[in-house]
N, C-alpha and C positions, 0 to 999 in steps of 0.2 A: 256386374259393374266393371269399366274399365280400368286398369291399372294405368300406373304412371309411368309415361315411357323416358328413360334415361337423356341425357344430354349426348347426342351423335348417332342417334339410332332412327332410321328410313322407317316409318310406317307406312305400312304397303295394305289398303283397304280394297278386297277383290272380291270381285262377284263373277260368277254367272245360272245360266239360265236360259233354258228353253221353254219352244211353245208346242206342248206336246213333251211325251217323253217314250220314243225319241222325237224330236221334231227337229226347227229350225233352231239353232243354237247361238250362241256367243258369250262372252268372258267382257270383262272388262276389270284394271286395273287405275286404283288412285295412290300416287306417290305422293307421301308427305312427311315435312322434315319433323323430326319432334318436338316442336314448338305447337304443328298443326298446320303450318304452311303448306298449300301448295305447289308439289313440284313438277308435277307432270301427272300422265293419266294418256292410257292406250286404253284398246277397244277394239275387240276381233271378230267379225260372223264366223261360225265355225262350220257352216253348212249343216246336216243333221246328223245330230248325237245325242245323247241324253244329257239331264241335268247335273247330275252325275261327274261326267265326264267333261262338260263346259265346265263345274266348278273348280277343277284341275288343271283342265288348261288355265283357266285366270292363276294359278298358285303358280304350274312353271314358268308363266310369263313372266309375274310379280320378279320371281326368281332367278330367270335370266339378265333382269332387267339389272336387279341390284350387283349380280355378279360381273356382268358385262361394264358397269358404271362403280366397281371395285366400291361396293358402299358394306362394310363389314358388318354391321350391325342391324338386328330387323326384325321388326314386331309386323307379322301379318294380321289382318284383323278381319274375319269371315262372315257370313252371318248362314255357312253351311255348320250344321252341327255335325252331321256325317265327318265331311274333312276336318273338321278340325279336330276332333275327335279319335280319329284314324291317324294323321299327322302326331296328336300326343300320344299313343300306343293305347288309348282308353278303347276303341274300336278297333277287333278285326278286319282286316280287309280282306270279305269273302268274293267281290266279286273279281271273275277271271277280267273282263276286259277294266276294271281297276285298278289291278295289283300292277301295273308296268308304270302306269300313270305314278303311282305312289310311293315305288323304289324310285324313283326319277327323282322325283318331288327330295325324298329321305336323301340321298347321293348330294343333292345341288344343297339342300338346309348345311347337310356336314362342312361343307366348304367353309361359312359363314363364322366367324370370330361369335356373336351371335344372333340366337335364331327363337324368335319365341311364336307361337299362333293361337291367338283368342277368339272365342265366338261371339258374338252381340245377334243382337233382336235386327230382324232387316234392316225397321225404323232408322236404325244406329250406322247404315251403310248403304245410305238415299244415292250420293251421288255416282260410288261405282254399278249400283240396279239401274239409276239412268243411263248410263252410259250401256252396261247391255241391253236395254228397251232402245237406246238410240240405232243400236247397232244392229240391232234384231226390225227395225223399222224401216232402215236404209237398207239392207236386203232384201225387204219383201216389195219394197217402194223400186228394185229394180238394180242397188246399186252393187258394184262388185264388192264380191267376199273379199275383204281386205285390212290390213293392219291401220288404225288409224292411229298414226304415230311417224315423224318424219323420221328419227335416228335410233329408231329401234329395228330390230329384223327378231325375229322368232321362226324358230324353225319348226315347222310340222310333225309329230310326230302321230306314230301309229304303229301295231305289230302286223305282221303279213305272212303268208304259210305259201313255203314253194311249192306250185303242181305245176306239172306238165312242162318242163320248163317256162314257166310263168309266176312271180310273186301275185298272189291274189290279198288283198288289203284287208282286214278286220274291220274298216271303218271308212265311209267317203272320204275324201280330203278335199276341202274349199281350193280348188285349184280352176285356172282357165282352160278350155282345149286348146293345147296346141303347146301351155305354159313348156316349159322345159326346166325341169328341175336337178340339183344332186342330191344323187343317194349314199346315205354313209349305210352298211347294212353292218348290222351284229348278230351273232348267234344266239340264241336263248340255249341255258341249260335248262 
């Protein structure tokens, strides 16, 4: 059952989901103010990852979103029982290419005056699954891997293991040839 979200608090309803696992990927995010209104909504192809790790990126999108737009309050509402689950400390998080995803996620929640995340039945989270079917539809239909969203920017993230003098990447990144990007690089202990 859904709780009752307070007066000033952003619910952030996020999905994703892929075809295949891994397959082709994408997130998508529904911003809405605590009344129920509509306030926005992005949507990203993520090129191929698993499901897994699409429903993650929709969390630190969600998350950048409300930080970037200073919105202190925030009820995420998922319909992945995994993350949500893992985000309440009910679930470990055993896998390796999850655990960087989920400090991320834990690090950006603490910022937040506050932070709550609920699970529902898909049913209960129609418009952000269209939005990753939309997005997952316009990539195979041809269109670029990209944010749909005018004033938001999300930044890529992925871990990477130096050889040869070369970083070699844990994961593709929906990127163009030729794109040109910056790298912030951290060290992992």
């Amino acid at each position: 059952m859904t709780t009752r979200t307070s007066p000033g608090t952003t619910v952030l309803r996020i999905d994703g989901g892929s075809r295949g696992n891994p397959g082709p990927a994408a997130f998508a995010v529904v911003v809405e103010g605590a009344d129920g209104a509509r306030l926005d909504a992005l949507s990203k192809f993520l090129g191929e990852t698993t499901n897994n790790v699409a429903e993650y990126e929709g969390l630190l999108a969600a998350l950048n979103y409300v930080l970037r737009h200073k919105l202190p309050r925030v009820k995420v509402i998922s319909d992945s029982e995994l993350l949500v689950r893992q985000m309440q400390g009910r679930y470990k998080v055993k896998s390796d290419y999850l655990k960087p995803l989920f400090q991320q996620a834990q690090e950006m929640a603490r910022k937040l005056e506050e932070f709550s995340i609920e699970h529902v039945r898909r049913e209960q989270n129609r418009e952000a699954d269209r939005l990753v079917n939309e997005a997952l539809d316009a990539a195979q239909a041809g269109g670029l891997p990209r944010l749909k969203q005018d004033s938001f920017a999300l930044p890529l993230r992925t871990t990477a293991t130096y050889q040869a003098g070369a970083l070699k990447l844990s994961r593709p990144l929906p990127l163009a040839d030729g794109e040109i990007v910056e790298i912030e690089i951290r060290r992992k202990t």
